[in-house]
N, C-alpha and C positions, 0 to 999 in steps of 0.2 A: 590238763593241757600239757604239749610238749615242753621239756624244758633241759637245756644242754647246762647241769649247775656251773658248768667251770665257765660259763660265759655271762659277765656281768647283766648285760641285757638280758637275755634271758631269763634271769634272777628278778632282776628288777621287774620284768614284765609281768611273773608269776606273781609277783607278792601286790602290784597294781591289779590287775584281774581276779586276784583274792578281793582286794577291799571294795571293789567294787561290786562283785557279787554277794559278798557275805558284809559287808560294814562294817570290819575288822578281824582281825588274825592273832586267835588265841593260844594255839600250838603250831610250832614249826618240828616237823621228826625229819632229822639228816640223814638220810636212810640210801641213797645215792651212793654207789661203791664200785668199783672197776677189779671182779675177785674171781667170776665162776669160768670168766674165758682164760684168764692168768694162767700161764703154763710155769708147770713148779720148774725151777734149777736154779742150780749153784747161782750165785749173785755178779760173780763175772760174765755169763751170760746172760744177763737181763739187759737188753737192749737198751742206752739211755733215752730213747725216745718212750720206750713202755716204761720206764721208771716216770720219765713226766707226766705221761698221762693219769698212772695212778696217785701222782700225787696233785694233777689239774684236778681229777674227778673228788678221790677220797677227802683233800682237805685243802685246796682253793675254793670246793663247790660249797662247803659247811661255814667256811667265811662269806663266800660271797650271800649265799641264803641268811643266814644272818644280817647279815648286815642292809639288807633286803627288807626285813620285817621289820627291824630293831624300832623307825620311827612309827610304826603302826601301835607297838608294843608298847612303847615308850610312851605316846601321847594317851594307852588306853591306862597304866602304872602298872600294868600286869601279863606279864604270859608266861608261855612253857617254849624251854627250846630244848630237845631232847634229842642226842647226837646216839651214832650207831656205831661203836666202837668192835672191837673183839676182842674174842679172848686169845688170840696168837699172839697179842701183844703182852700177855701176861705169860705167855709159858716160852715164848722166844722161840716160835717155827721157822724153821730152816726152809731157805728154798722156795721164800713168800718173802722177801725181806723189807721189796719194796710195799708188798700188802700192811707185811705187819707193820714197818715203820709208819707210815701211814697213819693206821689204827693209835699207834703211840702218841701219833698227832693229834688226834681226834682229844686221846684221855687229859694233854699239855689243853689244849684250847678249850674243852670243857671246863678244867679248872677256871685259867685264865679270865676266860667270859665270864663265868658265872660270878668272878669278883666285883667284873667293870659294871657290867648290867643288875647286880644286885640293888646299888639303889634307884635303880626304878622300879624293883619289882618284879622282875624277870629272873628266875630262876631256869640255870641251864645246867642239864645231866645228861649220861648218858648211859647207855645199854651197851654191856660186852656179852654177846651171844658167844656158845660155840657154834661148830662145823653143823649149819643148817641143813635140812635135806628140802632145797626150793629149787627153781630154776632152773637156770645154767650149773650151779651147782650138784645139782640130782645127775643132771646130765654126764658130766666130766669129770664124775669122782670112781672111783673101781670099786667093787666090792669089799677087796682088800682093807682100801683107805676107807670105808663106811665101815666096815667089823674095827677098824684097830680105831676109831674113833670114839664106837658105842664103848669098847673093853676098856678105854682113859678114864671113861665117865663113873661118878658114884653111883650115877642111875643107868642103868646096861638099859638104853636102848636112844634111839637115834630122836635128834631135835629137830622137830616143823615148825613151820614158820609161829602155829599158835601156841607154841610153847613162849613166846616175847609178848602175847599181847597183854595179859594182866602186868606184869610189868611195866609196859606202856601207858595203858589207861591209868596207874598208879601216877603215875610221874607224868603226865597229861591234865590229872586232877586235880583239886584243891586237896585233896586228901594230902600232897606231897610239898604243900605251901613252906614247909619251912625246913626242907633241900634244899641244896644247891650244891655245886661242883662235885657232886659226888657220880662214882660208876660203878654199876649193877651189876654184877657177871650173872648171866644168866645160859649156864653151860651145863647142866646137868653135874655139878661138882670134878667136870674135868681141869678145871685149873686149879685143884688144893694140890696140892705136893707135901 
């Protein structure tokens, strides 16, 4: 279903329409992100209104979804909330600031959460992807910016969407029952320095 994350109802009506179809909601993935139409510049030209929205979307929409399931989660003593962080926020990109800050959100609130909902059982992580090749992002990145991307990586060659899913499915699992607060980089080793 449609669902606008930075709008409470909206939230709340996805995670009603879940239990209703399915009679409970075992993984939440925060995967909602305001990135591939983001035009890069200097931080004094980022419009304050596209700085709120990237932080309505990137990390009002992961509290309010959260906090959406939590009593689904809560009353079953078990789930996964698995947030979609990056890795800009670990190597400090320029010219994304409000993206990467964002994202730094994302790693502060995975922590955070995964304290408060650990005793019920809920275990919350997340995934720092690099510079994916999906979407809007395949679209509006250059050549340029895809070769100086794949040459940062340990692994020379460009990251698809299925390079995150076994990591996913891990931390979706029971296999990953005793994580929490913890985050994945899954970049092809471009964030080691």
């Amino acid at each position: 279903m449609a669902c606008d994350v930075s709008r409470e109802a909206d939230t709340q009506r996805l995670a009603t329409e879940t239990l209703a179809r399915f009679g409970r909601i075992d993984v939440l993935v925060n995967n909602a992100a305001l990135y591939g139409t983001l035009k890069r510049r200097p931080f004094m030209e980022i419009p304050v209104e596209e700085w709120d929205r990237v932080m309505a979307v990137n990390l009002r929409g992961l509290f309010l979804c959260a906090r959406a399931v939590f009593p689904a989660m809560r009353a079953q003593g078990k789930g996964k909330i698995v947030n979609i962080a990056s890795s800009t926020f670990f190597k400090g990109v320029p010219d994304y600031i409000h993206y990467t800050t964002s994202k730094g959100g994302v790693v502060g609130f995975t922590r955070s959460l995964a304290r408060e909902l650990g005793p019920f059982g809920i275990r919350v992580n997340a995934i720092a992807p690099g510079f994916t090749l999906s979407g809007e992002n395949e679209k509006n990145i250059s050549e340029e910016r895809k070769r100086a991307n794949v040459e940062a990586r340990m692994l020379k060659r460009a990251q698809m969407p299925e390079d995150l899913v076994g990591t996913l499915v891990f931390l979706a699992s029971d296999d990953s029952d005793f994580m929490s607060g913890q985050t994945m980089l899954v970049d092809g080793g471009g964030s080691v320095h």
